[in-house]
TIVO-2410 file (N, C-alpha, C; in nm, 3 decimals):
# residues 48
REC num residu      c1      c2      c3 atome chaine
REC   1      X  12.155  11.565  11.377     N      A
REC   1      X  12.054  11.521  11.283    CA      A
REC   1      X  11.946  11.441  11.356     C      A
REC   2      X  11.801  11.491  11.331     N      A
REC   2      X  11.723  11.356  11.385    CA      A
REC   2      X  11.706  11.263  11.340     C      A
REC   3      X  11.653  11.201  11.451     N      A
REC   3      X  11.621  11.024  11.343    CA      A
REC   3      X  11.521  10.995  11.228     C      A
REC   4      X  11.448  11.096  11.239     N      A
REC   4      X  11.344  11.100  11.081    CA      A
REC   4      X  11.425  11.121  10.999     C      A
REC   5      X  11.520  11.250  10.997     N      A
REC   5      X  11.623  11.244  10.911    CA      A
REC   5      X  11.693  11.176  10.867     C      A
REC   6      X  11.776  11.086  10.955     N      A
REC   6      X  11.800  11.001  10.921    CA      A
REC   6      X  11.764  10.882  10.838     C      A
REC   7      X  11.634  10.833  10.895     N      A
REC   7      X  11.582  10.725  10.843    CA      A
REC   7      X  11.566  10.781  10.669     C      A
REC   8      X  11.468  10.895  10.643     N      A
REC   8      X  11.450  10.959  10.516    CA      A
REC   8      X  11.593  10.938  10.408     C      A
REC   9      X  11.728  10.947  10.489     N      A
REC   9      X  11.835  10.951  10.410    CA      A
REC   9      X  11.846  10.835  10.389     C      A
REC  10      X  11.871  10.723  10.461     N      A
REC  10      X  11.876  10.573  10.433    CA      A
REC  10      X  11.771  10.559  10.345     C      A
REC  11      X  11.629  10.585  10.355     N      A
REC  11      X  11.559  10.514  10.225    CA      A
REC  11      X  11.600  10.590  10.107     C      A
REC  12      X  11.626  10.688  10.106     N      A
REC  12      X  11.665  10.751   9.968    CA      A
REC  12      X  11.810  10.713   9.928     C      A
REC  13      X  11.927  10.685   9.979     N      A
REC  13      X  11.986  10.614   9.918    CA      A
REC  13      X  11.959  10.468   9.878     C      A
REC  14      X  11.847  10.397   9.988     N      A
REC  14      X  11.826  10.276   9.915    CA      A
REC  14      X  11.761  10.252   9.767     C      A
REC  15      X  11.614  10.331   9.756     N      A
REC  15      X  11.610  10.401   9.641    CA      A
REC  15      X  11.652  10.438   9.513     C      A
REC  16      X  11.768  10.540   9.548     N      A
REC  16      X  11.861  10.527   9.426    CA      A
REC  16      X  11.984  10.448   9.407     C      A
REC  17      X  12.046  10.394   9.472     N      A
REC  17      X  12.132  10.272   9.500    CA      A
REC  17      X  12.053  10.166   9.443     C      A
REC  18      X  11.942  10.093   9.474     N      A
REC  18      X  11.901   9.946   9.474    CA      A
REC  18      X  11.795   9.991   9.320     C      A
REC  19      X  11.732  10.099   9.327     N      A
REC  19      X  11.610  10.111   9.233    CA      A
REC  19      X  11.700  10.164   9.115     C      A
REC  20      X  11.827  10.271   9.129     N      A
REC  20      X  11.818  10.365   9.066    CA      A
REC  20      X  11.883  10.300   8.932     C      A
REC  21      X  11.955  10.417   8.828     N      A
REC  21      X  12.002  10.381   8.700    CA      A
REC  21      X  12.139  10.420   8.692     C      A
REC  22      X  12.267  10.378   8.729     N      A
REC  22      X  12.250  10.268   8.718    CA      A
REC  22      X  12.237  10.193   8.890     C      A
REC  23      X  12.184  10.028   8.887     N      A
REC  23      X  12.145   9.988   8.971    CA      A
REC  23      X  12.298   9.978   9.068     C      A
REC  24      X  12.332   9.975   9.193     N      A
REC  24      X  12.460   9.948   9.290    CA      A
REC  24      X  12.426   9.838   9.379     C      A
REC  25      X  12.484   9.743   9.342     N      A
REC  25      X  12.474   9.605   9.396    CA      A
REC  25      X  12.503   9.618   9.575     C      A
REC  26      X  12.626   9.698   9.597     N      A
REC  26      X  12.704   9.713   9.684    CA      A
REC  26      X  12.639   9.766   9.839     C      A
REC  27      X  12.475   9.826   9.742     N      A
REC  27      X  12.431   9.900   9.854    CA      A
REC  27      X  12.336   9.810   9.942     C      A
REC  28      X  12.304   9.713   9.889     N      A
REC  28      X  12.256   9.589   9.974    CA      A
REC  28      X  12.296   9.534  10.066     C      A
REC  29      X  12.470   9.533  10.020     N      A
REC  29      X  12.551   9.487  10.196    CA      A
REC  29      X  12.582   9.589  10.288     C      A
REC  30      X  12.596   9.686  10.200     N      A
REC  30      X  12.602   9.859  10.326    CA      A
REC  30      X  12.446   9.899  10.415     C      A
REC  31      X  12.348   9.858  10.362     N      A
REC  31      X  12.248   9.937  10.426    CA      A
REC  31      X  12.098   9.840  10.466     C      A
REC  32      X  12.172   9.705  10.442     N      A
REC  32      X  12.083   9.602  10.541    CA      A
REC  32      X  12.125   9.489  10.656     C      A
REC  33      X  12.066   9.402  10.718     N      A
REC  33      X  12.129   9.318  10.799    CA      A
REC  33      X  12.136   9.197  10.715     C      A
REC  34      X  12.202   9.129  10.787     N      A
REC  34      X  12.256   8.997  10.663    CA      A
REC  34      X  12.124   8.892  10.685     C      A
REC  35      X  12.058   8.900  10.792     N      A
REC  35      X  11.898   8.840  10.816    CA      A
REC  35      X  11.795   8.909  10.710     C      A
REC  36      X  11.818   8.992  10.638     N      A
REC  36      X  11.658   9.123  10.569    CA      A
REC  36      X  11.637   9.036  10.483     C      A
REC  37      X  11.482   8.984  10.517     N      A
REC  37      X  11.441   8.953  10.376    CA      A
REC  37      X  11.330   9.051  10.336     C      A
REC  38      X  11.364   9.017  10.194     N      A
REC  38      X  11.290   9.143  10.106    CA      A
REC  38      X  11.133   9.091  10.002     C      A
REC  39      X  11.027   9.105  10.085     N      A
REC  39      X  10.964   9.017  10.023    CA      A
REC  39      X  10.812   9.132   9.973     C      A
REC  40      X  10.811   9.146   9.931     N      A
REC  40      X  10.714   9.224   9.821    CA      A
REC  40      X  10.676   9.142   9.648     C      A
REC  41      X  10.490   9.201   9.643     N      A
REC  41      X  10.456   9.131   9.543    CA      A
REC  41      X  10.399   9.215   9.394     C      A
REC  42      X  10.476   9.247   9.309     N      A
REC  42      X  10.477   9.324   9.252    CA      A
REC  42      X  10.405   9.287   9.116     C      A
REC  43      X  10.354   9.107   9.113     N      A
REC  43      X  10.284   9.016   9.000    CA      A
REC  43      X  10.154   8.959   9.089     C      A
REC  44      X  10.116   8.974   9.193     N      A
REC  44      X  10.020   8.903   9.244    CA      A
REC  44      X   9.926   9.037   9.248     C      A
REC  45      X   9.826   9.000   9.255     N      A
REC  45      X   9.668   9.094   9.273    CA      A
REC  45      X   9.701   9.141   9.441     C      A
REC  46      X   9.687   9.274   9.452     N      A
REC  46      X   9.708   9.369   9.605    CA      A
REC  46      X   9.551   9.353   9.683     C      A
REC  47      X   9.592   9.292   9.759     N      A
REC  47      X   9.459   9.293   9.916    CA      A
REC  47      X   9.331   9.219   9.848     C      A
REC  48      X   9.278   9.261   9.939     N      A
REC  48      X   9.128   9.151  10.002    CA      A
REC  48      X   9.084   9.258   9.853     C      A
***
């Protein structure tokens, strides 16, 4: 498998794991480092 592949599979289980319905708590400790912070602004006004 290549590593695009790869990577593509990790975000898509993060995706449906973390985004999906129902949500899997579990996939947060399987598919990050215990340092990840997750910081996105989804209520503040985007860019200059």
């Amino acid at each position: 498998m290549s590593k695009e592949k790869d990577n593509k599979d990790i975000v898509g289980r993060w995706f449906d794991g973390f985004w999906g319905n129902p949500w899997n708590p579990d996939i947060i400790d399987e598919l990050t480092a215990p340092n990840m912070l997750l910081h996105y602004s989804l209520h503040e006004p985007a860019g200059p």
